[in-house]
MARTI-273293 format. One record per residue (C-alpha): residue in three letters; x, y, z. Coordinates in steps of 0.2 Angstrom, whole numbers, padded with zeros to 4 digits, always signed. Layout:
N
alaXYZ/...
This chain:
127
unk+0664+0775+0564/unk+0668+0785+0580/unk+0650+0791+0585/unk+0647+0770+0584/unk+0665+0766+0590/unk+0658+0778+0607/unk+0641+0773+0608/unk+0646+0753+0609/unk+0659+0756+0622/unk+0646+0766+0632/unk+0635+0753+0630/unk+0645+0738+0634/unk+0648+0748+0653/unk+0629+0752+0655/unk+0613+0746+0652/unk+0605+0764+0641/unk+0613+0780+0636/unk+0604+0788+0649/unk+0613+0779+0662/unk+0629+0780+0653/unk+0626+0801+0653/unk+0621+0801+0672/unk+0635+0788+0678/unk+0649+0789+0666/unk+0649+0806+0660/unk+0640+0817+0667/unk+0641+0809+0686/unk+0639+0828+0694/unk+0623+0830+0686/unk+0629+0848+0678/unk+0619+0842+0661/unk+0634+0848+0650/unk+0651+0845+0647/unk+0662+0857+0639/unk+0678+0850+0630/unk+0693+0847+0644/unk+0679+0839+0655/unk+0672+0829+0641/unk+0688+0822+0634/unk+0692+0818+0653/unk+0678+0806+0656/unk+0677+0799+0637/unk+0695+0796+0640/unk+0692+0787+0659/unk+0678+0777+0652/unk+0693+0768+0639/unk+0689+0777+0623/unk+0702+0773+0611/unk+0699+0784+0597/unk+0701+0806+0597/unk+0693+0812+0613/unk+0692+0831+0603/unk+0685+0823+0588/unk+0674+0815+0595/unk+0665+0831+0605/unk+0667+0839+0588/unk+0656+0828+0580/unk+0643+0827+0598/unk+0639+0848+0598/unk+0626+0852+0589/unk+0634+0870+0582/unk+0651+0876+0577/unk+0650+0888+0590/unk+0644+0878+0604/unk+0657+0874+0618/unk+0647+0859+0627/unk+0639+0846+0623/unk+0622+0836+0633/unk+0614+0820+0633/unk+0601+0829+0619/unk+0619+0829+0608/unk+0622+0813+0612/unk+0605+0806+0607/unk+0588+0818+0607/unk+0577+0803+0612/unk+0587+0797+0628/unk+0586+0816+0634/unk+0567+0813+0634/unk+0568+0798+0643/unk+0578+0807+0657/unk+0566+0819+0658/unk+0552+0805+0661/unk+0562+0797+0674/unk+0565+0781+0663/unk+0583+0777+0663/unk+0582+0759+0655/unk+0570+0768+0639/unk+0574+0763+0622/unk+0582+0777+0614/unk+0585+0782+0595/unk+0601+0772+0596/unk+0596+0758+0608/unk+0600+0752+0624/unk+0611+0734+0630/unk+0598+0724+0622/unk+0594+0735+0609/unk+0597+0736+0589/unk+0613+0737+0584/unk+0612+0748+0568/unk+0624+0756+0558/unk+0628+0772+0562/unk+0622+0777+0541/unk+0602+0771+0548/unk+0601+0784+0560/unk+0602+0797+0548/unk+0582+0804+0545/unk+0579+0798+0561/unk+0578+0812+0575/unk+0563+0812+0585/unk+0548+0805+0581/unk+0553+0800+0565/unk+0557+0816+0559/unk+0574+0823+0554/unk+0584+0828+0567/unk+0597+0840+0556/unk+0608+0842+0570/unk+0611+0824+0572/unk+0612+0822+0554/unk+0626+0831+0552/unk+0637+0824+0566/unk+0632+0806+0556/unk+0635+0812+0541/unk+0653+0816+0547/unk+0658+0798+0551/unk+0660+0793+0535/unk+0674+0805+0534/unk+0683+0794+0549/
């Protein structure tokens, strides 16, 4: 419920998670944000739930102390690579689908599972 919680208030302040990423969080263009800087913008933006939970669930590793827009979603990183900021992502843009957070499990790119979001999905049912 966080992961959705996040991605709907992202959503409801910009048109795609890529411009979400490149405006609200990430405005510098580093392409990473390690966990102070993280829980400072998700907290600016007027996220209500745990800013700390929350990146804990985004990095794709135990050990990994940042998280990128691939984190976030793998097919909006594509997009910003293409240059296509209003692309429909694996979780959608304004006027996208709203899905539960449970169907984008098995979904990474292309179809294909996407383990590292799996198991950051998989953890919401625990919140």
């Amino acid at each position: 419920q966080t992961l959705w919680n996040f991605r709907e208030l992202l959503l409801s302040k910009y048109d795609s998670l890529v411009v979400a990423w490149q405006q609200g969080l990430d405005p510098r263009r580093i392409n990473r944000l390690e966990e102070p800087e993280f829980c400072k913008r998700v907290e600016a933006l007027g996220f209500d739930g745990n800013a700390n939970l929350l990146f804990k669930y985004l990095r794709s590793g135990p050990h990994k102390m940042y998280v990128t827009l691939s984190d976030l979603d793998a097919r909006a990183v594509q997009a910003y690579y293409r240059g296509d900021q209003m692309a429909m992502t694996m979780r959608g843009t304004k006027a996208g689908p709203h899905e539960s957070p449970r169907s984008w499990v098995g979904r990474g790119v292309g179809g294909s599972p996407d383990s590292k979001s799996d198991a950051a999905f998989r953890d919401t049912r625990l919140t």
